[in-house]
C-alpha positions, -999 to 999 in steps of 0.1 A, spaced: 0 0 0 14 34 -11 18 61 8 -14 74 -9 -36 44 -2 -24 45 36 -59 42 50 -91 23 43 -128 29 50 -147 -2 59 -186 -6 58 -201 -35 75 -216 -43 43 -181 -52 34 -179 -19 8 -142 -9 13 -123 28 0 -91 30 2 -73 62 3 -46 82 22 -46 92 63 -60 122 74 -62 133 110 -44 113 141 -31 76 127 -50 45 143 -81 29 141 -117 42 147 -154 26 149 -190 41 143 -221 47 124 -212 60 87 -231 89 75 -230 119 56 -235 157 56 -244 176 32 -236 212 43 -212 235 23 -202 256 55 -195 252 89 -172 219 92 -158 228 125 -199 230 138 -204 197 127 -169 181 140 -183 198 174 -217 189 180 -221 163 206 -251 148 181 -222 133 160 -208 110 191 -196 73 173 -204 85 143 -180 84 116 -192 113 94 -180 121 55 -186 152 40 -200 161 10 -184 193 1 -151 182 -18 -130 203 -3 -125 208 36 -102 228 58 -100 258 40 -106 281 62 -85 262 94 -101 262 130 -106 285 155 -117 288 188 -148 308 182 -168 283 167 -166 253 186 -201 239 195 -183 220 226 -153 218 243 -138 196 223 -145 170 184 -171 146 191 -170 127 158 -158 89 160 -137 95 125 -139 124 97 -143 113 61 -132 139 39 -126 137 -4 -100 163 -5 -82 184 24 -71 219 21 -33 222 19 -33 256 36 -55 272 62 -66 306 50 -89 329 72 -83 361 93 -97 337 118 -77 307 118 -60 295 153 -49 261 133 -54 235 108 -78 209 106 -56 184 99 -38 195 132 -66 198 152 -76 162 143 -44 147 155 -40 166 184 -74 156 192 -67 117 178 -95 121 153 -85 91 130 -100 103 94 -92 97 58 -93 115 25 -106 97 -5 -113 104 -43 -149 86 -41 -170 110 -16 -194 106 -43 -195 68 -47 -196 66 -6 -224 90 -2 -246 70 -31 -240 39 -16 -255 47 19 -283 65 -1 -291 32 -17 -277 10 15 -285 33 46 -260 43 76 -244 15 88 -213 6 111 -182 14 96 -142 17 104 -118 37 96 -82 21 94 -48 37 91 -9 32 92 -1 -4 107 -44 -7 116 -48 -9 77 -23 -37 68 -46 -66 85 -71 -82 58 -96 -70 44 -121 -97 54 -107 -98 91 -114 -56 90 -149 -61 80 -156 -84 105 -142 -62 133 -167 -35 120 -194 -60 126 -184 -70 156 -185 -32 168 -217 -14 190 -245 -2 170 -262 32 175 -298 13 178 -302 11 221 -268 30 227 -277 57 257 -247 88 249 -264 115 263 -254 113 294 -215 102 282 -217 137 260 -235 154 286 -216 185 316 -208 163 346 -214 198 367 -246 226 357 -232 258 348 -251 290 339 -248 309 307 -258 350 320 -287 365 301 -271 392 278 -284 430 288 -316 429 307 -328 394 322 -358 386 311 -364 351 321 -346 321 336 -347 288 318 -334 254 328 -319 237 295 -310 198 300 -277 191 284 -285 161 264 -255 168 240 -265 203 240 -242 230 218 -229 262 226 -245 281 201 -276 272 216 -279 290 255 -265 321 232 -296 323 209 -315 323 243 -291 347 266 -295 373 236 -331 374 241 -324 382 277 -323 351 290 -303 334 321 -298 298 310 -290 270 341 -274 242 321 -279 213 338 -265 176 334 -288 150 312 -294 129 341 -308 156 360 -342 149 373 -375 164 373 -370 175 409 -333 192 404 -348 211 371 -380 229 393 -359 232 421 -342 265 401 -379 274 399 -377 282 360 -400 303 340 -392 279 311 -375 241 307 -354 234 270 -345 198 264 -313 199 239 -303 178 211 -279 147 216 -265 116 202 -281 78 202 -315 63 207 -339 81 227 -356 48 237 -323 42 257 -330 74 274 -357 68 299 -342 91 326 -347 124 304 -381 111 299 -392 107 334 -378 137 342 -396 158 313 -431 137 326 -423 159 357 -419 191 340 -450 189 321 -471 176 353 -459 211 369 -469 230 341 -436 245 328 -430 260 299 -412 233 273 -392 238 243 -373 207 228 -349 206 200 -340 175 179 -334 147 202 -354 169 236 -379 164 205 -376 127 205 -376 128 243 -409 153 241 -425 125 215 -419 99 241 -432 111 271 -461 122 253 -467 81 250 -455 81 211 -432 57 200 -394 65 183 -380 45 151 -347 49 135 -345 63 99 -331 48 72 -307 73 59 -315 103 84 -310 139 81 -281 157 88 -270 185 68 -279 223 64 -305 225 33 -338 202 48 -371 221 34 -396 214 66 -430 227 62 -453 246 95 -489 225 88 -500 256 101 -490 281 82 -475 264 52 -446 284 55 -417 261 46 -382 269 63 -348 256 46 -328 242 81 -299 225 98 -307 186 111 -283 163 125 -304 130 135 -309 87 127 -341 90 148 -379 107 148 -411 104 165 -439 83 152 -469 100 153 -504 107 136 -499 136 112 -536 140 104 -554 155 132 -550 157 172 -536 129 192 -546 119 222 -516 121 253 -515 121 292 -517 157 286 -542 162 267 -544 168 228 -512 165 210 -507 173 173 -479 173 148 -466 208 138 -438 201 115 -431 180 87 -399 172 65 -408 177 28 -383 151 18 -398 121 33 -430 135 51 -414 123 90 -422 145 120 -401 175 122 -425 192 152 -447 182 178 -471 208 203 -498 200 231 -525 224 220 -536 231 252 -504 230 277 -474 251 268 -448 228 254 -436 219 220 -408 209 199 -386 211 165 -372 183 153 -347 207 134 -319 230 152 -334 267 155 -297 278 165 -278 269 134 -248 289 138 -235 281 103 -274 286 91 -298 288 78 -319 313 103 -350 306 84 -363 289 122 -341 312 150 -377 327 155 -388 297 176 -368 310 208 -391 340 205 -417 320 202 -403 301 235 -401 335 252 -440 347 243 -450 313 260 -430 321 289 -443 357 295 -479 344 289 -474 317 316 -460 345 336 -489 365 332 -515 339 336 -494 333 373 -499 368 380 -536 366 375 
């Protein structure tokens, strides 16, 4: 093997691309997807929702703009392995702190860069995610055949619980910016930074609290609203976060969920959870308010949605339930509400610091449910 072809890509499926070593030199295991976004690599390598995933990138050509430490969605890469078609040579930007290539070692990030993007990203289109490896320097000299069978002897993301692996071991609080308006407990179910911004520039203090925080610690701070974040693996592994957001919406609290809190919201509403196919993960998802009609371009990162009736109210513990949102891909629940409670959910991520903003509105809409709770206290 040359010193080009110093890497391979495995799929359980026994698909192998070979190609050259990019990032730390090792081995690595995880779910292979894609995304599709044309901007904000360093977002995506952050966000806790990528944890044991091995994620390839569409865009052909990655690191041009290096890394800094302003856009970090956590404190540190979260991906299992980086797939990449063709890595920038030089880091160009004002910005830049780094490289990526540099940042992946340091961080021992085991990636690879290969000519066939294309062919990889068709072939889970037609296939699905599935496990995968990544294999590099002395890792990639082994067969073939004994590599694929390591893959498939690896944990799959159906039943893993990483929330609370991803999760702050300690709450911490994120001050409102100018006047405080209100103060919301957000569980940290892989939340990202970008996130408790959105909200402390609407004048909100945020108490950021651990995912296995229950219902008890989160009303203890006495919150004019409760967020549920997004997060990495299977929701039905998450039963804590559930029982604890049962508790929140028995006291009434305000509730606003994003992606996996969504999956968490869809749950304790008594709805069931599935994992997709291919899922959605990538800036450029058309979702469509049933409402409205309006349709909003936005940023997804998940494998799993809530199964629910689209046609109509649903019946839940708290009353009637009804689907908000839905993806005009593949017509799966992108929002859920109770229409008579205040609490709902996106299935989509309203904070989307590399965009779009077509959905930032929803943390106003957060905020008008808080002050009309407030009020209705007051009365």
């Amino acid at each position: 093997m040359s010193a080009q072809d110093s890497a391979l890509l495995v799929l359980e499926d026994g698909r192998v691309f070979r190609g050259a070593g990019y990032g730390a030199e090792g081995e690595t295991f995880g779910e292979m997807v894609f995304n599709t976004g044309m901007t904000g690599y360093q977002e995506t390598l952050t966000d806790p929702s990528y944890a044991r995933q091995i994620v390839a990138m569409t865009s052909p050509h990655i690191g041009n703009t290096g890394v800094n430490e302003d856009d970090p969605e956590s404190r540190r890469i979260q991906v299992a392995g980086y797939v990449v078609r063709e890595p920038a040579r030089v880091a160009s930007s004002w910005r830049a702190t780094g490289s990526l290539g540099a940042a992946l070692r340091e961080q021992g990030v085991v990636g690879i860069a290969i000519p066939g993007t294309r062919a990889l990203t068709r072939h889970l289109r037609d296939r699905g995610a599935m496990r995968a490896g990544i294999f590099s320097g002395a890792a990639a000299a082994a067969p073939e055949a004994e590599l694929v069978e390591r893959v498939k002897a690896s944990p799959s993301m159906e039943g893993a619980d990483l929330a609370r692996d991803v999760s702050t071991p300690e709450p911490y609080v994120v001050p409102a910016i100018g006047e405080k308006r209100f103060t919301v407990a957000a569980v940290d179910l892989g939340i990202k930074s970008m996130t408790p911004h959105r909200m402390a520039e609407r004048g909100v203090e945020v108490h950021v609290l651990p995912a296995t925080s229950s219902a008890e610690d989160i009303l203890r701070l006495d919150p004019d609203g409760v967020f549920f974040s997004n997060g990495p693996g299977d929701p039905a592994a998450a039963t804590y976060a559930v029982d604890a957001l049962r508790g929140v919406l028995d006291a009434g609290k305000p509730f606003f969920g994003i992606c996996f809190g969504n999956q968490i919201f869809g749950r304790a509403l008594g709805l069931g959870t599935y994992k997709l196919r291919f899922g959605h993960r990538g800036i450029n998802q058309p979702v469509q308010d049933r409402g409205t009609g309006r349709v909003d371009v936005s940023a997804h990162n998940h494998g799993f949605a809530v199964e629910a009736p689209v046609d109509g109210p649903f019946d839940t513990p708290y009353g009637p339930g009804e689907v908000t949102h839905v993806n005009l891909n593949d017509g799966c629940v992108e929002g859920l509400r109770l229409i008579d409670r205040p609490a709902f959910s996106v299935q989509y991520h309203p904070e989307a610091a590399a965009g779009p903003h077509d959905a930032s509105g929803l943390f106003d809409r957060f905020c008008e449910l808080m002050q009309g709770s407030r009020k209705e206290v007051a009365e």
